[in-house]
C-alpha positions as CSV (number, residue, x, y, z in Angstrom):
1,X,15.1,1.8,47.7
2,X,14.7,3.6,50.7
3,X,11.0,4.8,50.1
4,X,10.1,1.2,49.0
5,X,11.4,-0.3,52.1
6,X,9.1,2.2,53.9
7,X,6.0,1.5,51.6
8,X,6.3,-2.4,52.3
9,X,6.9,-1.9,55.9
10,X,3.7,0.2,56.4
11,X,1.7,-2.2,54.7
12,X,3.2,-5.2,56.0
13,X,2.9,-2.8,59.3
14,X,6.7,-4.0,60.5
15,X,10.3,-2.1,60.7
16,X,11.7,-1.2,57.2
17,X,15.0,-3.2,59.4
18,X,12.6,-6.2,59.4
19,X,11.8,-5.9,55.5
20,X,15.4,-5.5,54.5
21,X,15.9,-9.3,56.6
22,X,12.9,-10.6,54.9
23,X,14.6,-9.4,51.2
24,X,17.9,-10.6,52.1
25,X,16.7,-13.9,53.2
26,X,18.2,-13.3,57.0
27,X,17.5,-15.3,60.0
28,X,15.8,-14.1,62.6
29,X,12.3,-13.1,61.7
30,X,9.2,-15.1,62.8
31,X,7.2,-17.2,60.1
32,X,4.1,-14.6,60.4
33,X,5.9,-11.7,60.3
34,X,7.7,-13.1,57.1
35,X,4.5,-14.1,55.2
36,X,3.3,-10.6,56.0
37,X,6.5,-9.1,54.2
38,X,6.0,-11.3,51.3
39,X,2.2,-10.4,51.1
40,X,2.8,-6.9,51.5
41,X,4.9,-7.1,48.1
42,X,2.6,-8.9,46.1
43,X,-0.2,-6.3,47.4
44,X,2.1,-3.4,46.3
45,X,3.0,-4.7,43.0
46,X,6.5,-5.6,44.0
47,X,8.5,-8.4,42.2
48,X,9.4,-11.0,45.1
49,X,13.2,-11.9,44.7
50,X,13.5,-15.1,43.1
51,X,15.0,-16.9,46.6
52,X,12.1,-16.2,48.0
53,X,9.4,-17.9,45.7
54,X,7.7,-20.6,46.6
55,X,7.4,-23.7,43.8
56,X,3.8,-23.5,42.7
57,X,1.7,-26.8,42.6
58,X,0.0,-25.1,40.1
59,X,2.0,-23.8,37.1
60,X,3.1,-26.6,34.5
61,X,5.5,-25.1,31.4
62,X,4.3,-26.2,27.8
63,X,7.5,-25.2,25.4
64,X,6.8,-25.6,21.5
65,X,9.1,-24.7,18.9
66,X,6.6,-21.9,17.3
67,X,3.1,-21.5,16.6
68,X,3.0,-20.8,12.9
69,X,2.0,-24.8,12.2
70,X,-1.5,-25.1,12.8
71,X,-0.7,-28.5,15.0
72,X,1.2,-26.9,17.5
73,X,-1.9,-24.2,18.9
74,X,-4.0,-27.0,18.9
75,X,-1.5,-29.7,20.9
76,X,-1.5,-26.5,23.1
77,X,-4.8,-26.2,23.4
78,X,-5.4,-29.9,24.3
79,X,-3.0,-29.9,26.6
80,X,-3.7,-26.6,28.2
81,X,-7.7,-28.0,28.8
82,X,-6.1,-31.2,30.2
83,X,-4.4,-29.5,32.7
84,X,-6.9,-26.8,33.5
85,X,-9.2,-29.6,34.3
86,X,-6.4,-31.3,36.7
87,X,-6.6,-27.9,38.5
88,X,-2.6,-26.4,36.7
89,X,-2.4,-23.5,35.4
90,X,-0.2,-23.8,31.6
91,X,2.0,-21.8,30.6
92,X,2.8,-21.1,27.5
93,X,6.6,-20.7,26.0
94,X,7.0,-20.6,22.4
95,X,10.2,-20.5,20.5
96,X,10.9,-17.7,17.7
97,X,13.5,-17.0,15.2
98,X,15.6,-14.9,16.7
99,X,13.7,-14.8,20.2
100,X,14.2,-17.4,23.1
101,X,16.0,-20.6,23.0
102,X,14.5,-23.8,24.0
103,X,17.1,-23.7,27.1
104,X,16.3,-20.0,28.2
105,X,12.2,-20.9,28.0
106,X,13.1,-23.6,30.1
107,X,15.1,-21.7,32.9
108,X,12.5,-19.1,32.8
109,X,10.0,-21.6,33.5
110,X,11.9,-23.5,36.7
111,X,12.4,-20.2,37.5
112,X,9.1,-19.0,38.0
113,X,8.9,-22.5,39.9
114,X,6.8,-24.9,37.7
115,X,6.1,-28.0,39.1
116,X,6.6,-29.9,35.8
117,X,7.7,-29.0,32.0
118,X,5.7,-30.8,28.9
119,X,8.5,-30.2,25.6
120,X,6.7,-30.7,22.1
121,X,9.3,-31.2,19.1
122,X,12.2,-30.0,21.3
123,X,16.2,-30.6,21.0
124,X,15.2,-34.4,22.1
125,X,14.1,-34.3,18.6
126,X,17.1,-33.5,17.3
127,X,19.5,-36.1,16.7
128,X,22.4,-34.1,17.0
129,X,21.8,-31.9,20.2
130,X,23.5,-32.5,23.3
131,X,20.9,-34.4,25.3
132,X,22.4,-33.4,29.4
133,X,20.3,-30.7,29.3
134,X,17.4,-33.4,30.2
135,X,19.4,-35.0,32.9
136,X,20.3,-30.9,34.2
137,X,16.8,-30.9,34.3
138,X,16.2,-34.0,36.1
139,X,19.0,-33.0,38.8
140,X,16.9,-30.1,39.8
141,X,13.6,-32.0,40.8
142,X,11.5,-30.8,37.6
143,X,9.5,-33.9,36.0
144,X,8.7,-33.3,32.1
145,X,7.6,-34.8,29.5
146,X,8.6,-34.8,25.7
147,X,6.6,-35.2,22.8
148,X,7.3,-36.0,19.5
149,X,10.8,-37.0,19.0
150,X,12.3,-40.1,20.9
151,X,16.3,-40.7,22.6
152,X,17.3,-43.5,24.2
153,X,19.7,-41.2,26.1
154,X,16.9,-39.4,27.7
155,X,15.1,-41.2,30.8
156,X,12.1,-39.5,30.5
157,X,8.6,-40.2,29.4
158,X,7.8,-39.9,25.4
159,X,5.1,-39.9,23.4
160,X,4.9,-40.1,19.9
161,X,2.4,-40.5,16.9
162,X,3.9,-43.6,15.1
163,X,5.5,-42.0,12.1
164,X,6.5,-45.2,10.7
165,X,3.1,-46.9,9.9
166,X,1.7,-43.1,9.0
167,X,3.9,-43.3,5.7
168,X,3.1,-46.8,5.0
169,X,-1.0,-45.8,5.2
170,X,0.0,-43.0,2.9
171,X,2.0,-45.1,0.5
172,X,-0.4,-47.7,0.6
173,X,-3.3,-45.5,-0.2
174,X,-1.9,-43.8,-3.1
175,X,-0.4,-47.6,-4.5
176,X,-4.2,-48.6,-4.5
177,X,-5.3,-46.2,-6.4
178,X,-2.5,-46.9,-9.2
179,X,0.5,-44.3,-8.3
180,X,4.0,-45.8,-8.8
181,X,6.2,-43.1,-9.1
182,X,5.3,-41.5,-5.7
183,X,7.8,-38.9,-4.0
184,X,8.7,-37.6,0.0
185,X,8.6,-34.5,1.3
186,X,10.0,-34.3,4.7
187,X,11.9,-31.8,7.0
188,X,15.5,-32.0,8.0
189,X,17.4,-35.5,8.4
190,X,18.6,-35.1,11.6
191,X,15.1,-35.2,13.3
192,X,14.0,-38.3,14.6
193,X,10.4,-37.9,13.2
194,X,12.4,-37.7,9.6
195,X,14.2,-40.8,9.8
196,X,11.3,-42.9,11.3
197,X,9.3,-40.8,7.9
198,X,11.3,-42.6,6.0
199,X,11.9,-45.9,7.4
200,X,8.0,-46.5,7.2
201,X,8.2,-44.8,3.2
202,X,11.0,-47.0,2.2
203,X,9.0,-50.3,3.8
204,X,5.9,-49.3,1.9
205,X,7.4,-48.7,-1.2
206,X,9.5,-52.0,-0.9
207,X,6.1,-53.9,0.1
208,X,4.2,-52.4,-2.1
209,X,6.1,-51.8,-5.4
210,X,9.1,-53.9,-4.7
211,X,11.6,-51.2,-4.8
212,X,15.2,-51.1,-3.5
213,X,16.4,-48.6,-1.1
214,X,18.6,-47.2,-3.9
215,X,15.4,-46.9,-5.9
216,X,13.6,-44.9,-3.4
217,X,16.2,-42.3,-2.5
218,X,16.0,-40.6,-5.1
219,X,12.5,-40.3,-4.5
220,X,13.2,-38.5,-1.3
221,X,12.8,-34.7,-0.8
222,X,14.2,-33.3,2.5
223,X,13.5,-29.2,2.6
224,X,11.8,-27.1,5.8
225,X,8.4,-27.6,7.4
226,X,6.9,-24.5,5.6
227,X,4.4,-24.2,3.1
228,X,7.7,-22.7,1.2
229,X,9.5,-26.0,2.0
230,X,6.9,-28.1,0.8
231,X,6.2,-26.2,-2.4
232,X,10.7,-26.5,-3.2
233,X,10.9,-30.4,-2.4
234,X,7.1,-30.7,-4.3
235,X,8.8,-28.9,-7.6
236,X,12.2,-31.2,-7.3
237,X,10.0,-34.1,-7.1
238,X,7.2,-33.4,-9.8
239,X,10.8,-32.5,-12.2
240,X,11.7,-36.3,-11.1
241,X,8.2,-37.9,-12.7
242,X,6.4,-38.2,-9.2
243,X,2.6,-37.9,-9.7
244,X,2.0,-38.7,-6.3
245,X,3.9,-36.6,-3.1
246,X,3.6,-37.4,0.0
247,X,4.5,-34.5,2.9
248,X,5.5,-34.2,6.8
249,X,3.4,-31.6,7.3
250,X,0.2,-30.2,5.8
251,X,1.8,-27.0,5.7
252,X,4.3,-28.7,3.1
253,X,1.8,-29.7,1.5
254,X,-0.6,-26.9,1.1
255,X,3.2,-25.5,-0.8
256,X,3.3,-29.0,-2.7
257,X,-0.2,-27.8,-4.2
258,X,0.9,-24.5,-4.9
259,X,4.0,-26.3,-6.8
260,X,1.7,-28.5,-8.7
261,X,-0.1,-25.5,-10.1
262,X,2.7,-23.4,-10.8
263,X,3.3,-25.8,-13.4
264,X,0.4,-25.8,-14.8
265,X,-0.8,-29.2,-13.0
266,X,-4.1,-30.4,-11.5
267,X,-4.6,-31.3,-8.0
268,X,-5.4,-34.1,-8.1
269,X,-6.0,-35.0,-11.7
270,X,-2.4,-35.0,-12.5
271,X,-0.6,-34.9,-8.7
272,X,-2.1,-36.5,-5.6
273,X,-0.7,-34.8,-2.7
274,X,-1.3,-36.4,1.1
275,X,-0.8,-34.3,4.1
276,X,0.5,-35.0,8.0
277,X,-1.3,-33.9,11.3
278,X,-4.8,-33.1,10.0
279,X,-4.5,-29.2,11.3
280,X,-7.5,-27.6,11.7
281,X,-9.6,-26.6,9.2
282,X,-7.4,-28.3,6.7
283,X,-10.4,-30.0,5.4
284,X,-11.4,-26.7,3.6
285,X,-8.9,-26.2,1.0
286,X,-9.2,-26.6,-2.3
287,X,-8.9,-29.4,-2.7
288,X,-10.0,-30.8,1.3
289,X,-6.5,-32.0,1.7
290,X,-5.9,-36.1,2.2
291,X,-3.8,-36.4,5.3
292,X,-2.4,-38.4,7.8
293,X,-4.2,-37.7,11.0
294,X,-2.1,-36.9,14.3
295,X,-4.1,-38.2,17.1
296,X,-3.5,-35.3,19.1
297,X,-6.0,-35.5,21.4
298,X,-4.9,-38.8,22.9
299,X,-1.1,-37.8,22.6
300,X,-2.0,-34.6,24.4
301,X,-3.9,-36.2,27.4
302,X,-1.7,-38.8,27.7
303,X,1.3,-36.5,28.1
304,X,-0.4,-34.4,30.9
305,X,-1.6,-38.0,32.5
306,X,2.2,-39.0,32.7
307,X,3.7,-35.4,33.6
308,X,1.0,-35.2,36.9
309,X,1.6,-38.7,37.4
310,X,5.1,-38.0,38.4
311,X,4.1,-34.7,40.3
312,X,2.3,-36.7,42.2
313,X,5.6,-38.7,43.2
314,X,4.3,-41.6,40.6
315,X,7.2,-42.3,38.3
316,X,6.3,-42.6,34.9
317,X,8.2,-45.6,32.8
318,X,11.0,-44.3,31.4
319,X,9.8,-45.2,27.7
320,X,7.9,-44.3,24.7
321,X,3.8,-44.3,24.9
322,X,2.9,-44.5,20.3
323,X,-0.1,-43.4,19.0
324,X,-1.3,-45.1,15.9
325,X,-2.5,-42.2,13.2
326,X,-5.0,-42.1,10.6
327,X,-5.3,-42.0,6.9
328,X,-8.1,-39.2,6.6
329,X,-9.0,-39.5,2.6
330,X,-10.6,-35.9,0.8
331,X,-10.3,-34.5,-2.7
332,X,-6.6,-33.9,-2.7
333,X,-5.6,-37.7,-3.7
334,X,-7.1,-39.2,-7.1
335,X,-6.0,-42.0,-9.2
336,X,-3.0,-42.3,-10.6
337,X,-1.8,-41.9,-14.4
338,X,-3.6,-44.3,-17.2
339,X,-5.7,-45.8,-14.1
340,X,-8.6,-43.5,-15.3
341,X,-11.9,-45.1,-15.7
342,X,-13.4,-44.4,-18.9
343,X,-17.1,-42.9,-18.9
């Protein structure tokens, strides 16, 4: 310690007394000479004490759950240009299994003093976390964001693709084309995305084919948003006479595809499968994959639009900013059973 106190005070060109008051955060050293001290650390490599950092206009957190789901990189990657044109810096925190939580990211971030936080697919997604984290948040002067996932106990900014009228397109697509036994996939029920999945299935299928909530249950898959998950809830499904599936994600099904095949079934011949998010270059599998397009560009501007709006001392509504998505049609929806034309 001793030598290091005399390696910043020579560059810093001050006591190794005045160093130690600096580090200690004592009274009784001039602005200048403190600066200097400070300086002198970064110069040398030395980590400044976390008292003594200043909050960074610069740095604004981006926290996503992982980066194994094509959609997330590229939210990232939106948002991350949107800022970088704004003149912030992004920084990157990614959940893994077994890594970080979503609450350690986020005191690592206000740590390291970011001047705002944008959350994709957090805990505000979850309809069964505990949501005083946010207001924890709020308390310390950090403005944020959250995407994906909306809670009326949160006053915060959301924005959201609408998930409701996504299924309905879907459901409504593959009802044109003559499918009437047509199935779910989605993720867990206690995510808000999953329930407002299903609301919008259950209203299509009720517009569309006139069926009872009872009656569309049991056409409801829930599994994990894997291509593993999809391929379990696509098997259940085809096993329930479904010739039409309709996933959460397109990495569900990409898995609903591999499902169908396992069994000997043609994609789409004998199964239509439609997607969610339009990843990238999901328009290259075989079959180009039908899917529900995640208008990420506009959701990811608008998020960084609202988070520096409130940097800037502007505060945003404390409400929900929807997206309306897009039915992207390819090779991976056809028509349905005895709706073949003849040549």
């Amino acid at each position: 310690m001793t030598a290091r106190l005399a390696d910043i005070a020579a560059q810093a060109g001050v006591s190794e007394a005045t160093v130690s008051r600096v580090l200690n955060g004592k009274p009784g050293v001039a602005a200048g000479t403190r600066e200097s001290v400070l300086a002198a650390l970064d110069v040398l490599g030395y980590e400044r004490p976390v008292r003594l950092r200043q909050r960074s206009a610069g740095l604004v957190g981006l926290i996503t759950p992982e980066l194994d789901n094509p959609i997330f990189p590229a939210l990232a990657q939106v948002i991350g240009q949107a800022l970088t044109r704004q003149g912030y810096t992004p920084v990157l925190a990614t959940q893994t299994p077994g890594g970080s939580t979503e609450d350690e990211l986020t005191e690592m971030l206000v740590d390291r003093g970011v001047s705002g936080i944008i959350f994709v697919s957090g805990l505000h997604a979850d309809t069964t976390a505990d949501m005083t984290r946010y207001d924890q948040l709020r308390g310390q002067g950090v403005p944020y964001v959250l995407i994906n996932g909306f809670s009326d106990k949160v006053r915060a900014p959301f924005v959201s693709p609408d998930d409701r009228a996504a299924m309905q397109l879907a459901v409504t697509h593959l009802t044109a084309l003559g499918h009437t036994r047509i199935g779910l996939a989605v993720g867990p029920k206690r995510f808000v995305p999953v329930l407002r999945k299903i609301e919008g299935f259950r209203l299509g299928m009720k517009e569309r084919l006139g069926l009872g909530e009872a009656e569309t249950e049991e056409l409801i898959q829930h599994s994990l948003y894997t291509l593993e998950g999809g391929q379990a809830a696509a098997s259940a499904l085809v096993a329930r006479g479904c010739t039409a599936i309709v996933c959460a994600s397109d990495m569900m099904a990409l898995g609903a595809i591999r499902a169908a095949r396992q069994q000997g079934l043609r994609v789409p011949q004998d199964v239509s499968v439609v997607g969610f998010d339009d990843s990238p270059l999901i328009a290259f599998t075989d079959p180009p994959l039908t899917t529900i397009r995640q208008p990420v560009q506009a959701m990811g501007q608008a998020a960084v639009r609202t988070l520096l709006e409130e940097i800037g001392g502007t505060p945003a509504p404390h409400s929900e900013f929807v997206f309306l998505p897009e039915l992207v049609v390819r090779g991976s929806t056809a028509s349905g059973p005895g709706q073949r034309r003849r040549p």
